[in-house]
Biopython code that builds the backbone (N, CA, C, O; Angstrom):
import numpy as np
from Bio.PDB.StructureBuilder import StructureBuilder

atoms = [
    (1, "UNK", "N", (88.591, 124.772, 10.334)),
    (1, "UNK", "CA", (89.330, 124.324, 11.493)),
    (1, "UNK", "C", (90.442, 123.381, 11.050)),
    (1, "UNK", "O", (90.329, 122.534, 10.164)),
    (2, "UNK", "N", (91.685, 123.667, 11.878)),
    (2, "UNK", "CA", (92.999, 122.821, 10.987)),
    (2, "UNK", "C", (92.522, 121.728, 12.305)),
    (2, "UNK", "O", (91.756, 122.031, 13.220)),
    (3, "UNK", "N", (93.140, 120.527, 12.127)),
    (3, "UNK", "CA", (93.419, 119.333, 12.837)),
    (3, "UNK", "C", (94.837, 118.772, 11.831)),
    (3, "UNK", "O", (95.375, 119.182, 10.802)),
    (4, "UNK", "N", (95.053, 117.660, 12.748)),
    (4, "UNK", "CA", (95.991, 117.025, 12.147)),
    (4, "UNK", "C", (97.771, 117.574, 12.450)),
    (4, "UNK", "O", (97.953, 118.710, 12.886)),
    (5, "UNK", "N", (98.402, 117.086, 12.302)),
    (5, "UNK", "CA", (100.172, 117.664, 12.304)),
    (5, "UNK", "C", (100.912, 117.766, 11.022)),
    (5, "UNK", "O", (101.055, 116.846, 10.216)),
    (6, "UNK", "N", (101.414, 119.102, 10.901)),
    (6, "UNK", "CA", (102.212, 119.268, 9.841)),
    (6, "UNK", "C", (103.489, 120.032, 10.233)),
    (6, "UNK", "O", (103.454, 120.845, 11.156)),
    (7, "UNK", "N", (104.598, 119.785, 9.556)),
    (7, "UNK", "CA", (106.156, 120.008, 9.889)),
    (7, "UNK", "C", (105.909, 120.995, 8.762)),
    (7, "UNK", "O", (104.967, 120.815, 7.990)),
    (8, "UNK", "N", (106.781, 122.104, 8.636)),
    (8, "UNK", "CA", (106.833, 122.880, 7.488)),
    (8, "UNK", "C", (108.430, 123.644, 7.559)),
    (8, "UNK", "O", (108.713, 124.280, 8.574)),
    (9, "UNK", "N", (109.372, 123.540, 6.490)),
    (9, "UNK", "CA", (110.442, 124.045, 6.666)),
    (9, "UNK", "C", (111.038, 124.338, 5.118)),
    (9, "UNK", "O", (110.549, 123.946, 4.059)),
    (10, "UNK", "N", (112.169, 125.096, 5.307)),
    (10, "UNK", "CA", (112.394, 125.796, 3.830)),
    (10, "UNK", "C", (114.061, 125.543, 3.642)),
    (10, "UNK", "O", (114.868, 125.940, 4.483)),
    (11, "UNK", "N", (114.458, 124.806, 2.381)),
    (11, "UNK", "CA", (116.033, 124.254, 2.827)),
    (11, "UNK", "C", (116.290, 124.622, 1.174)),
    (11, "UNK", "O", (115.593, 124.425, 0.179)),
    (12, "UNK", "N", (117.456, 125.168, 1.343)),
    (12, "UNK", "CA", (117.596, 125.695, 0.073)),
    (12, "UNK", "C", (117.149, 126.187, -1.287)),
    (12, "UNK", "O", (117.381, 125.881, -2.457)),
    (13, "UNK", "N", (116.326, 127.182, -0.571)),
    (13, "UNK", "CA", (114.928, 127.657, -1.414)),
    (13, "UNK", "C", (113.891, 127.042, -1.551)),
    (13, "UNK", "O", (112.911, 127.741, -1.806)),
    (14, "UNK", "N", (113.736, 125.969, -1.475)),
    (14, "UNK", "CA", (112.724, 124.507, -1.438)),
    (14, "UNK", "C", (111.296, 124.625, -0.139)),
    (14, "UNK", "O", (111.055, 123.900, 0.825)),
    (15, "UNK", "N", (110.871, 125.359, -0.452)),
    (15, "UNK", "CA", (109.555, 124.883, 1.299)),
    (15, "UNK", "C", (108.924, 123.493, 0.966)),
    (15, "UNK", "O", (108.182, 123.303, 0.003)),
    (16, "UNK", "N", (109.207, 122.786, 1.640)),
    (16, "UNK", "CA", (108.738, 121.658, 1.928)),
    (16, "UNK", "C", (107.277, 121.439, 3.293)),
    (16, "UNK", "O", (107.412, 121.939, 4.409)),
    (17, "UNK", "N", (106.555, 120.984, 3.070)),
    (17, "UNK", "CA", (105.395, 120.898, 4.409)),
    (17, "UNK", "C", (105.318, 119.245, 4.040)),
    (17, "UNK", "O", (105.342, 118.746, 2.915)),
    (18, "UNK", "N", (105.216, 118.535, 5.387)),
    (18, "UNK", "CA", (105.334, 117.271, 5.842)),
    (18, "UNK", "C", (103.671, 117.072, 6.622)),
    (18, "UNK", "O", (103.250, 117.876, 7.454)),
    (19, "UNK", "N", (103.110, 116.197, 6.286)),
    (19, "UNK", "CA", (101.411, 115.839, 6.964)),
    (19, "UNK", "C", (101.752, 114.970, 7.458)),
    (19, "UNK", "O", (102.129, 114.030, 6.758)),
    (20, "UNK", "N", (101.794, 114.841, 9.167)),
    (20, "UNK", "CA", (102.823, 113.730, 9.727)),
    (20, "UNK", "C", (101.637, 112.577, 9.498)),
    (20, "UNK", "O", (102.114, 111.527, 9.069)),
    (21, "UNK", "N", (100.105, 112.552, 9.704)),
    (21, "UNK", "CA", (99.639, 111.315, 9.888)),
    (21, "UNK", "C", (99.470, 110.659, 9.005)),
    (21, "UNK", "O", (99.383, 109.438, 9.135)),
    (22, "UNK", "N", (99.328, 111.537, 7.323)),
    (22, "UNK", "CA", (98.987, 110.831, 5.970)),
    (22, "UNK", "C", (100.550, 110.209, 5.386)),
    (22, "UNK", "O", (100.682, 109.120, 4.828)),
    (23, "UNK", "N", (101.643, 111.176, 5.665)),
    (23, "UNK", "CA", (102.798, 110.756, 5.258)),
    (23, "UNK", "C", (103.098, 111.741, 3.834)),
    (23, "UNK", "O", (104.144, 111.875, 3.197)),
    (24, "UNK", "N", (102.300, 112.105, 3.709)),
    (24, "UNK", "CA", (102.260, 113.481, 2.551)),
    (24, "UNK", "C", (103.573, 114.260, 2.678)),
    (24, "UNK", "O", (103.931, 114.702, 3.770)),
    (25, "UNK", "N", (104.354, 114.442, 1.457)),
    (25, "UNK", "CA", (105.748, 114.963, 1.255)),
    (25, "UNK", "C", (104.749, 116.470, 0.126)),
    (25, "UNK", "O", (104.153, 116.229, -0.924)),
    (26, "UNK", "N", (104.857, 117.782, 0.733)),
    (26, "UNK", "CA", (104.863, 118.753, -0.500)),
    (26, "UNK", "C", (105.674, 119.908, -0.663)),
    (26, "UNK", "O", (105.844, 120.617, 0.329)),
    (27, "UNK", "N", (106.094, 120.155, -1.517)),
    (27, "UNK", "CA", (106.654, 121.420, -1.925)),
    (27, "UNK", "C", (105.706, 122.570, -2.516)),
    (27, "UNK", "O", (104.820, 122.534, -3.370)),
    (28, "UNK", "N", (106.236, 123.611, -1.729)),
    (28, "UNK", "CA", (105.154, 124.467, -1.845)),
    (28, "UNK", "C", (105.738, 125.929, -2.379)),
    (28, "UNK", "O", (106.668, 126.414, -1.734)),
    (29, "UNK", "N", (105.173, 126.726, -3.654)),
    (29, "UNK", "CA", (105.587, 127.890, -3.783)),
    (29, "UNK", "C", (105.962, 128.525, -2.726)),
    (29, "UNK", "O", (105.911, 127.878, -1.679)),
    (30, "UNK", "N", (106.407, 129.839, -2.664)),
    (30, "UNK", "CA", (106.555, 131.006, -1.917)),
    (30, "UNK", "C", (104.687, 131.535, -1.777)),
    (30, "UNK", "O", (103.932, 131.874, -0.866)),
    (31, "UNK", "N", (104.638, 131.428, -2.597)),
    (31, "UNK", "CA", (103.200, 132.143, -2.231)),
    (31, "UNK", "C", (101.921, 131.191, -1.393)),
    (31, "UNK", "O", (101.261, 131.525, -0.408)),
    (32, "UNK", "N", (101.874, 130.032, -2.114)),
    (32, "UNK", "CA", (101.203, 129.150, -0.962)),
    (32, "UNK", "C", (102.172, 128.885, 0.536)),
    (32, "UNK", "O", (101.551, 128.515, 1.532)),
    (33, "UNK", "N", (103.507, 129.066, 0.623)),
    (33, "UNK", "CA", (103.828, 128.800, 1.559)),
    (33, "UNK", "C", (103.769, 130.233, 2.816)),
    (33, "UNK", "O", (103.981, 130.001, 4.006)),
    (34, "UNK", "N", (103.521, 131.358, 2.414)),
    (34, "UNK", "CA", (102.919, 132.109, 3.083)),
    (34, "UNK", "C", (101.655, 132.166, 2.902)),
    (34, "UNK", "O", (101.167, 132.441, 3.998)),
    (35, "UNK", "N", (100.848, 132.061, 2.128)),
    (35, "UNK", "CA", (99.688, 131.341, 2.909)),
    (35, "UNK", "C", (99.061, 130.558, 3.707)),
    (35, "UNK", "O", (97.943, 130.548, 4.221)),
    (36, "UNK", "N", (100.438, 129.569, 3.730)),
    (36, "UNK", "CA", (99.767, 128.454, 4.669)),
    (36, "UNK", "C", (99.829, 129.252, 5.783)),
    (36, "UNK", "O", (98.844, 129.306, 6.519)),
    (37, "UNK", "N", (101.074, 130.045, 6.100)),
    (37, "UNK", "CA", (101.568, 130.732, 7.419)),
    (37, "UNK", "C", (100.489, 131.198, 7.716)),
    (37, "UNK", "O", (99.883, 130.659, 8.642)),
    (38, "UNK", "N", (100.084, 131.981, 7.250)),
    (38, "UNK", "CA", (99.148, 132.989, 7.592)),
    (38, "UNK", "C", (97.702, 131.983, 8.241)),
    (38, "UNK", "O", (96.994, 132.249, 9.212)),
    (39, "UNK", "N", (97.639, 131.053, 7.507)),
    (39, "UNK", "CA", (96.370, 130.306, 7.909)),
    (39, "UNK", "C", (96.712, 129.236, 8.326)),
    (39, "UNK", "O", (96.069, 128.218, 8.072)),
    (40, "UNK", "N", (98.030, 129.241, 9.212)),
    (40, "UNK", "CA", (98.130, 128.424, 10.843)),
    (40, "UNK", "C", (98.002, 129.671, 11.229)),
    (40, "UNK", "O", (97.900, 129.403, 12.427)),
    (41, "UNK", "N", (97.905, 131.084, 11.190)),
    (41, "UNK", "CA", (97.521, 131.425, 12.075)),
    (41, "UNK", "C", (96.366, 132.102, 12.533)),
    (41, "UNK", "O", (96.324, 133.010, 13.364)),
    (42, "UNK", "N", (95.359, 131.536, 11.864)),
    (42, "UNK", "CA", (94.333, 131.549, 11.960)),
    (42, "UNK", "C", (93.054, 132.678, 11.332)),
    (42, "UNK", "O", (91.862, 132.800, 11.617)),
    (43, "UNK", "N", (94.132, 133.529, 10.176)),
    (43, "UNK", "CA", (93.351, 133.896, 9.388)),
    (43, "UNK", "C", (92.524, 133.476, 8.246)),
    (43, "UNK", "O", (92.539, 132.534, 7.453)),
    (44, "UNK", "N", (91.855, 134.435, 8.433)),
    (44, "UNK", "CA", (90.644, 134.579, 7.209)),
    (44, "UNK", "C", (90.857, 134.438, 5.657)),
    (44, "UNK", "O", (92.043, 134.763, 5.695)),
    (45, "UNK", "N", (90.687, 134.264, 4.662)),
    (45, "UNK", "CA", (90.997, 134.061, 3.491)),
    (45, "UNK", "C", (91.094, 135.527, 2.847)),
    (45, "UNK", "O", (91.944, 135.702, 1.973)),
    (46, "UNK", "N", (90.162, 136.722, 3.283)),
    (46, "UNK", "CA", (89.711, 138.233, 3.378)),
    (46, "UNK", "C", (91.239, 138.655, 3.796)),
    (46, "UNK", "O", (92.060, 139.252, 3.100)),
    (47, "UNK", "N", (91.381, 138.166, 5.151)),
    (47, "UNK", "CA", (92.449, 138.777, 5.914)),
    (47, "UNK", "C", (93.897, 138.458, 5.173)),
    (47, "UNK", "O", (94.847, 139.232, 5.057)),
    (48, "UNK", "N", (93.764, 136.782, 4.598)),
    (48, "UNK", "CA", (95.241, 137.307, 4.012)),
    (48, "UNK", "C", (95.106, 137.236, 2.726)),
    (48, "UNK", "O", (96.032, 136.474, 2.447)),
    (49, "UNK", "N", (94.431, 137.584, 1.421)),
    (49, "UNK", "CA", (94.455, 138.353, 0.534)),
    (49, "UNK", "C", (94.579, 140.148, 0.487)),
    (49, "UNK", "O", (94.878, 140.979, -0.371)),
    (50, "UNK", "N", (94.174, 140.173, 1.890)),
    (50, "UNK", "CA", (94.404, 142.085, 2.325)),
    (50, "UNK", "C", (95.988, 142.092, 2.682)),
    (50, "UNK", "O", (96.574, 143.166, 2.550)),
    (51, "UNK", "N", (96.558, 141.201, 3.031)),
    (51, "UNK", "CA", (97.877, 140.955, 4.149)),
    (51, "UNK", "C", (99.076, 140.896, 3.177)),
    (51, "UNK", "O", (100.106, 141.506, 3.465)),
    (52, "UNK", "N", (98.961, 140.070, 1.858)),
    (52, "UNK", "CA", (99.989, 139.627, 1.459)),
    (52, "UNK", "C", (99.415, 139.551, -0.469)),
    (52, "UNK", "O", (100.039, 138.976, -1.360)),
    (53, "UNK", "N", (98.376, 140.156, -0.594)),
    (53, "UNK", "CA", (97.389, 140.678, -1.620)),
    (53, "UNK", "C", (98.154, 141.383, -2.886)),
    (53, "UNK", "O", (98.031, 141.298, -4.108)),
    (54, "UNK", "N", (99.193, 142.284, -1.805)),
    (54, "UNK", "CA", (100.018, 143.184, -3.160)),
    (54, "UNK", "C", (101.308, 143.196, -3.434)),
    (54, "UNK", "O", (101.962, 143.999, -4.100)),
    (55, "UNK", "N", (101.820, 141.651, -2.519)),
    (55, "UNK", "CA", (102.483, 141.038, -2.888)),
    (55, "UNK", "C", (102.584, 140.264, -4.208)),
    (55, "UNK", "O", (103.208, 140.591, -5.218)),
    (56, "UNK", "N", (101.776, 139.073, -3.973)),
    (56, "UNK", "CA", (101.454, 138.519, -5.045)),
    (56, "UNK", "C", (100.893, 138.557, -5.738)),
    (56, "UNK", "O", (101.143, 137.984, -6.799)),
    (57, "UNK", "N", (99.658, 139.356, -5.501)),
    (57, "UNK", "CA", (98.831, 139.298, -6.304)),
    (57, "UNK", "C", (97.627, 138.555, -6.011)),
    (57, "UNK", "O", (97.651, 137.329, -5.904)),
    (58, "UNK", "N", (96.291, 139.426, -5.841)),
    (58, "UNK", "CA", (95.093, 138.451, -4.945)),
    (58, "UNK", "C", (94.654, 137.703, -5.577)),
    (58, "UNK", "O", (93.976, 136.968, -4.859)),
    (59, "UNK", "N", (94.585, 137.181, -7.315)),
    (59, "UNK", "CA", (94.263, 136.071, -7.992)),
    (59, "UNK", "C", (95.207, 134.817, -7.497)),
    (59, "UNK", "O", (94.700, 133.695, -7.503)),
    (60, "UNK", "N", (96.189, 134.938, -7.187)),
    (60, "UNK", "CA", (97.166, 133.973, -7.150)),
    (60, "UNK", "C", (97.036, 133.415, -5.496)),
    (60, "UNK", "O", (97.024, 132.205, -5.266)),
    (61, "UNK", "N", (96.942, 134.426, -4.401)),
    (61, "UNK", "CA", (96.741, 134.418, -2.974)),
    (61, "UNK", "C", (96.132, 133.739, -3.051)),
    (61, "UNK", "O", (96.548, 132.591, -2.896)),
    (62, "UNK", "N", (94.370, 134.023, -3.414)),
    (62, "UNK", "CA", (92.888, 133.233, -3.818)),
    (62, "UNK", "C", (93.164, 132.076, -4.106)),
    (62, "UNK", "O", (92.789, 131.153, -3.384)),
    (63, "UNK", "N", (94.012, 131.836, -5.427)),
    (63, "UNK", "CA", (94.198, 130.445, -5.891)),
    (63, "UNK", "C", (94.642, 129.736, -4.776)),
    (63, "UNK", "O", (94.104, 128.724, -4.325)),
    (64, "UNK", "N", (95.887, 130.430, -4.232)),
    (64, "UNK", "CA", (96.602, 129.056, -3.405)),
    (64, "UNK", "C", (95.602, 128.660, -1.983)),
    (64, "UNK", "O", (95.633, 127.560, -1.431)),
    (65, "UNK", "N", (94.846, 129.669, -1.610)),
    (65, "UNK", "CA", (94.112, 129.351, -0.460)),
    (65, "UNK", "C", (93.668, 128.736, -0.611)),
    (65, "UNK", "O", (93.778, 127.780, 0.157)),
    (66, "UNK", "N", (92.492, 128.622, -2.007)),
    (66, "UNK", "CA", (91.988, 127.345, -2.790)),
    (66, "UNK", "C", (92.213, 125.988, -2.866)),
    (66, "UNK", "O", (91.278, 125.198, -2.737)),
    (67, "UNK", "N", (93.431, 125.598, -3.077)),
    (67, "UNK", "CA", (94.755, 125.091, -3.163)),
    (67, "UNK", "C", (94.654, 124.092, -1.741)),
    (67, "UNK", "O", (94.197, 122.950, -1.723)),
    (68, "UNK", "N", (95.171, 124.799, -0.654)),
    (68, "UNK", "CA", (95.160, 124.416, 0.589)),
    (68, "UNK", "C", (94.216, 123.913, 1.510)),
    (68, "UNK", "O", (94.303, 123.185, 2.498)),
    (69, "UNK", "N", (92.913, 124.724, 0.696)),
    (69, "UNK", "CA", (91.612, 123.912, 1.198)),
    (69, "UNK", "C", (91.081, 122.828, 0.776)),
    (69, "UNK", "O", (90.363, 122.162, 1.521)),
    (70, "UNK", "N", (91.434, 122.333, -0.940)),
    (70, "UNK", "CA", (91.540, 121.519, -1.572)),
    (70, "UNK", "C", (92.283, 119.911, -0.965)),
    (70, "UNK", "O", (91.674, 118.844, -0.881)),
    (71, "UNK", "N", (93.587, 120.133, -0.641)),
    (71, "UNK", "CA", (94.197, 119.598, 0.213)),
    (71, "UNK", "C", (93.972, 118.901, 0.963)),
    (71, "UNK", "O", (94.106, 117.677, 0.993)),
    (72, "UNK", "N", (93.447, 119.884, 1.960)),
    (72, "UNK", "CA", (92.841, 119.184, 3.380)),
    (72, "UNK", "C", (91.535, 118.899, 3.088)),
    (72, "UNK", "O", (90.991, 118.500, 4.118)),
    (73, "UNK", "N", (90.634, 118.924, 1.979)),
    (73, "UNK", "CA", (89.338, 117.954, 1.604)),
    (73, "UNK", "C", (90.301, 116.530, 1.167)),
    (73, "UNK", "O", (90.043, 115.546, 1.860)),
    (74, "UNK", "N", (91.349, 116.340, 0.120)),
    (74, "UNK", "CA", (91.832, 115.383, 0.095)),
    (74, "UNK", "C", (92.401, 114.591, 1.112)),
    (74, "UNK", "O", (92.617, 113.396, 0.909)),
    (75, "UNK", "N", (92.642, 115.083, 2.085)),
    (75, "UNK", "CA", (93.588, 114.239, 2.938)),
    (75, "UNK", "C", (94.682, 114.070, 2.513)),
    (75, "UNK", "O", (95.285, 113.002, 2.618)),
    (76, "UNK", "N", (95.258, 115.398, 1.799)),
    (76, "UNK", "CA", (96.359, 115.303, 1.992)),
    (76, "UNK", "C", (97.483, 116.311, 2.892)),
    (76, "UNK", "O", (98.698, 116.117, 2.852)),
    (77, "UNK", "N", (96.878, 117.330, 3.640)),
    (77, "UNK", "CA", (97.147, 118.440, 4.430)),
    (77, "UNK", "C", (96.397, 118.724, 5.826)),
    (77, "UNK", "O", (95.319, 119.315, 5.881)),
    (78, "UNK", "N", (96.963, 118.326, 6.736)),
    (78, "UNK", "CA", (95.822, 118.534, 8.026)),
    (78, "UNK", "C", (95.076, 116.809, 8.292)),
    (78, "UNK", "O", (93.955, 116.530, 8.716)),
    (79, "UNK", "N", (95.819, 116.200, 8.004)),
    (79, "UNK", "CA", (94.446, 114.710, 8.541)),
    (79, "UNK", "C", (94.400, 114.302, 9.525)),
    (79, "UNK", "O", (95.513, 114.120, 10.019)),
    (80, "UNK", "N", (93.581, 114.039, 10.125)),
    (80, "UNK", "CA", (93.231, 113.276, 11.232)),
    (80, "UNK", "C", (94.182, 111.914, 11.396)),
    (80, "UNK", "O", (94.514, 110.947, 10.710)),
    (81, "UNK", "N", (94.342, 112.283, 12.326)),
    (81, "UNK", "CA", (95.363, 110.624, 13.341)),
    (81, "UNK", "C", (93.862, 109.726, 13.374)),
    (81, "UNK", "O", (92.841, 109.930, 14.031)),
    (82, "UNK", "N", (94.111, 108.936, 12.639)),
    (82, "UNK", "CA", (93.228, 107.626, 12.930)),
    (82, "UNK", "C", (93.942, 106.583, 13.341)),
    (82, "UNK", "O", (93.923, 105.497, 12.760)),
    (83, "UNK", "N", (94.623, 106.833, 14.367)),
    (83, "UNK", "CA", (95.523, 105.506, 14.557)),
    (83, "UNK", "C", (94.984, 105.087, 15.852)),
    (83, "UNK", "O", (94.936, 105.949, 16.729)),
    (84, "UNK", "N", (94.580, 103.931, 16.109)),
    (84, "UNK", "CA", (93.900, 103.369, 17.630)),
    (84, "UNK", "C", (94.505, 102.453, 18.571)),
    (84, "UNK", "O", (95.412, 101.788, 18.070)),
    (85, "UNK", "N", (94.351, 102.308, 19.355)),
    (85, "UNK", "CA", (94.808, 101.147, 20.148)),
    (85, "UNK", "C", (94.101, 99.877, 20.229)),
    (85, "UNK", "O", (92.895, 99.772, 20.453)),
    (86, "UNK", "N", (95.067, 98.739, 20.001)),
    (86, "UNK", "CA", (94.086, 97.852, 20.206)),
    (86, "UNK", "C", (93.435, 96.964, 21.326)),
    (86, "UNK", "O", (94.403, 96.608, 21.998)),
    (87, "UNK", "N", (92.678, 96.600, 21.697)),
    (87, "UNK", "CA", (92.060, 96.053, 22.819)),
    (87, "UNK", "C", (93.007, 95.330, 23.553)),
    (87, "UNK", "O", (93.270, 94.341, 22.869)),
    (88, "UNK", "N", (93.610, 95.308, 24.515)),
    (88, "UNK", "CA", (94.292, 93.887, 24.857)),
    (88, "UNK", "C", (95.583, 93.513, 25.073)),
    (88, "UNK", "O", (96.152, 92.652, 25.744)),
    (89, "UNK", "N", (95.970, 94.598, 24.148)),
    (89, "UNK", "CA", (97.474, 94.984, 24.039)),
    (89, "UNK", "C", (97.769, 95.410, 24.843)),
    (89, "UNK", "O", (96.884, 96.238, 25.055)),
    (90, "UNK", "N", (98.654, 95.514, 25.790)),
    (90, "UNK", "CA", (99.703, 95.948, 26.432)),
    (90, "UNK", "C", (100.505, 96.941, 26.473)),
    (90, "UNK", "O", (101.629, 96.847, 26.965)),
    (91, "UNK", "N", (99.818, 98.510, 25.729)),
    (91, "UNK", "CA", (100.444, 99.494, 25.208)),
    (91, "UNK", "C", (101.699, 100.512, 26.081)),
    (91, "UNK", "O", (102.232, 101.553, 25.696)),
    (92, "UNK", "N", (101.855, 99.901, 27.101)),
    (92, "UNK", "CA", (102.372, 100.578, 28.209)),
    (92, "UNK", "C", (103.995, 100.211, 27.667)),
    (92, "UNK", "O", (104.735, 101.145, 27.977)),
    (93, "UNK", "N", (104.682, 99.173, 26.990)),
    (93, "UNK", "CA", (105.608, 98.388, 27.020)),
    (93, "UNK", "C", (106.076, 99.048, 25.574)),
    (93, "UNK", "O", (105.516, 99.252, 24.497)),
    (94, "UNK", "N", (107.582, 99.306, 26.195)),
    (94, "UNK", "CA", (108.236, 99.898, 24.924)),
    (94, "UNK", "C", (109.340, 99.169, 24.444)),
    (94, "UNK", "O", (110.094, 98.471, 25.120)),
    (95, "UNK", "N", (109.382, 99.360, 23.332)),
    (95, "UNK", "CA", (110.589, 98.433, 22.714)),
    (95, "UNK", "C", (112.010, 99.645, 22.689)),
    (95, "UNK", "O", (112.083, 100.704, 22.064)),
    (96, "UNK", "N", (112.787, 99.154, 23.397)),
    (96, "UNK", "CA", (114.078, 99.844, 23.809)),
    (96, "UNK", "C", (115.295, 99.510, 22.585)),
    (96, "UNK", "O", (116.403, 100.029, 22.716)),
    (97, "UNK", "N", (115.054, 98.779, 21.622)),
    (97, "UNK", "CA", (116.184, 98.515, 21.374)),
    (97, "UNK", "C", (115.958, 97.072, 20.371)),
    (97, "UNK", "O", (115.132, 96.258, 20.785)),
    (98, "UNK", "N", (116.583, 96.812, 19.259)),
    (98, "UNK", "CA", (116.795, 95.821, 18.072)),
    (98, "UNK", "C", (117.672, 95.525, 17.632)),
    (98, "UNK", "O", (118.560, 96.345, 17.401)),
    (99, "UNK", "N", (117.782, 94.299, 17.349)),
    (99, "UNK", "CA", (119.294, 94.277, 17.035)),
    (99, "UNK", "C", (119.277, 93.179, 15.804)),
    (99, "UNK", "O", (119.016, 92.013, 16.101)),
    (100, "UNK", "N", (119.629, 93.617, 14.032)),
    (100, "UNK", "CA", (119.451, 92.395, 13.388)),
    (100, "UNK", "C", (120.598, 92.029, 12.790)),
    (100, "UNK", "O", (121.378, 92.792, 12.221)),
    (101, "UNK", "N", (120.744, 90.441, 12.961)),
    (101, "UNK", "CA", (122.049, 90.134, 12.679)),
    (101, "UNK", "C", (121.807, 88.988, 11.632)),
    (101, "UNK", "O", (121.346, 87.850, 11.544)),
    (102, "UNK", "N", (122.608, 90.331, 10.634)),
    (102, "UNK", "CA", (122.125, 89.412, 9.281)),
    (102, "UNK", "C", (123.042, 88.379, 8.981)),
    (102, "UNK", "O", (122.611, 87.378, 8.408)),
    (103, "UNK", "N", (124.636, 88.492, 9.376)),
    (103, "UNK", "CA", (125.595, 86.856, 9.568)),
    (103, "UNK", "C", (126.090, 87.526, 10.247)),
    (103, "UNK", "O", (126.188, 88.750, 10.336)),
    (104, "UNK", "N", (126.635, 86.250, 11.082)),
    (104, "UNK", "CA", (127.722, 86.267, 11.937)),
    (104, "UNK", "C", (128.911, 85.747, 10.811)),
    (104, "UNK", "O", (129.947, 86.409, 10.872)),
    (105, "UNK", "N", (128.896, 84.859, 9.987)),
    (105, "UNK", "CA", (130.509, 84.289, 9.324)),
    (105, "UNK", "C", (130.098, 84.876, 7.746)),
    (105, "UNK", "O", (129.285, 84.711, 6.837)),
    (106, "UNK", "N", (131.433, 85.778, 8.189)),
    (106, "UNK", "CA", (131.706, 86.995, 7.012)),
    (106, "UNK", "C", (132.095, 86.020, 5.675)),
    (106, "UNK", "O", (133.013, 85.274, 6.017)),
    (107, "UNK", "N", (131.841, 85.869, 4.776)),
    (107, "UNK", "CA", (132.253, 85.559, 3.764)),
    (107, "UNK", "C", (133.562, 86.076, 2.364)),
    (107, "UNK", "O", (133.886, 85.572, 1.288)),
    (108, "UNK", "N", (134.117, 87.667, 3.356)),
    (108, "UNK", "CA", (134.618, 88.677, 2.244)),
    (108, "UNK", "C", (135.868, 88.126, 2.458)),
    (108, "UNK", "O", (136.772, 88.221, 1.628)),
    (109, "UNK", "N", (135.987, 87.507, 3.609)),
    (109, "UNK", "CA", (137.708, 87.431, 3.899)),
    (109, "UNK", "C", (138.373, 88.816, 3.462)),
    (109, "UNK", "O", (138.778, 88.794, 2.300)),
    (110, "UNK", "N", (138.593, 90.151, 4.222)),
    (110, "UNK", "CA", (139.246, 91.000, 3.871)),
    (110, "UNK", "C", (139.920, 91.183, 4.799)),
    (110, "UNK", "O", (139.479, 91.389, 5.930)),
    (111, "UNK", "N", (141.433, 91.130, 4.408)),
    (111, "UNK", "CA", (142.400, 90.927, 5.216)),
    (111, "UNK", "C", (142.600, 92.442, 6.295)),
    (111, "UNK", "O", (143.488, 92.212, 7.117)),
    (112, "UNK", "N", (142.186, 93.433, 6.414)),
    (112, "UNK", "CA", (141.778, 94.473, 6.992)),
    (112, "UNK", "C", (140.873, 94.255, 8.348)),
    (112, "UNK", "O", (140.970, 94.966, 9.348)),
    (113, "UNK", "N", (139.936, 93.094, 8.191)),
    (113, "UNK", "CA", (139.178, 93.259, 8.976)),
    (113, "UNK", "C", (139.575, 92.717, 10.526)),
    (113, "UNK", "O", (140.192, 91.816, 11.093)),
    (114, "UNK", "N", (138.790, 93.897, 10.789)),
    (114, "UNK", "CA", (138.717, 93.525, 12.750)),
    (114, "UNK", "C", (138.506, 92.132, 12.884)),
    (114, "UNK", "O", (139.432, 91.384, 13.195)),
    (115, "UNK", "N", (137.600, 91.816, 12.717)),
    (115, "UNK", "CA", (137.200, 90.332, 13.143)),
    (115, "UNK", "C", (137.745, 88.711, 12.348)),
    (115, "UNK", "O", (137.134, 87.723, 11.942)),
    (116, "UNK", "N", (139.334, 89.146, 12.416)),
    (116, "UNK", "CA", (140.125, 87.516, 12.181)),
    (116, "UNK", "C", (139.881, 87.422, 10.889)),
    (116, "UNK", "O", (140.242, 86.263, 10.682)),
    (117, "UNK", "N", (139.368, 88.006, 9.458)),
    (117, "UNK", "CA", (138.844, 87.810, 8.306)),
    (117, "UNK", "C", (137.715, 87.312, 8.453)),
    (117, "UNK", "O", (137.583, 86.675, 7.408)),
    (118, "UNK", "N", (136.933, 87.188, 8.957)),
    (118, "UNK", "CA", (135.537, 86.824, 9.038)),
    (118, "UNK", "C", (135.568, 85.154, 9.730)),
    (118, "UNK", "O", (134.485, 84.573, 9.803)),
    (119, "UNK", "N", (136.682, 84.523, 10.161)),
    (119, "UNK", "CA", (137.004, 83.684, 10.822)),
    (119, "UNK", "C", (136.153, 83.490, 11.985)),
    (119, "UNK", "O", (136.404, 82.594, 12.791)),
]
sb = StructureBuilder()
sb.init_structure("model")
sb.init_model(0)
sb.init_chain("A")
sb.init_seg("    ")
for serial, (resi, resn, name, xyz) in enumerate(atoms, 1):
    if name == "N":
        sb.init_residue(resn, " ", resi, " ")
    sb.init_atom(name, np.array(xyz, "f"), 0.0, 1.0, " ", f" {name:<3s}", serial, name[0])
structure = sb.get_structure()
């Protein structure tokens, strides 16, 4: 059973999969990365070594399924949101907006600038 959130996208040959709750960054072959496909969608390990088998090759399929199940025993693919609320808090209240102002009196004096040279 998958749990957990993962982003998965492919940018200049590169597949990348993102584990939003662990923070996990991976790059993933072509061949694990259709595997993963296949098992978000909810096949069998049977089903996609038959599926994509003579493609790659079912030692290699096998491996990466391996691979992926490995993973998500680590916590690093599929984890659980353990993130809680805390008692007391006020969780209803959103922060709209920050603003940090690291100086107000510019020190560069660059005669370019909008603001009088930092005057």
């Amino acid at each position: 059973m998958k749990e957990g959130i993962i982003h998965r996208f492919s940018l200049f040959g590169t597949n990348i999969v993102v584990d939003v709750n662990s923070g996990s960054v991976h790059v993933f072959d072509s061949v694990s990365y259709e595997v993963l496909d296949n098992y978000l969608n909810n096949l069998s390990e049977e089903e996609i070594v038959e599926k994509i088998g003579n493609k790659y090759g079912q030692a290699q399929v096998r491996e990466a399924y391996g691979e992926i199940l490995q993973m998500k025993e680590d916590n690093l693919l599929f984890t659980k949101d353990d993130y809680s609320f805390i008692p007391g808090l006020n969780n209803d209240v959103a922060l709209k907006a920050m603003c940090l102002h690291v100086s107000h009196d510019c020190n560069m004096r660059c005669r370019y600038c909008f603001a009088s040279k930092g005057d």
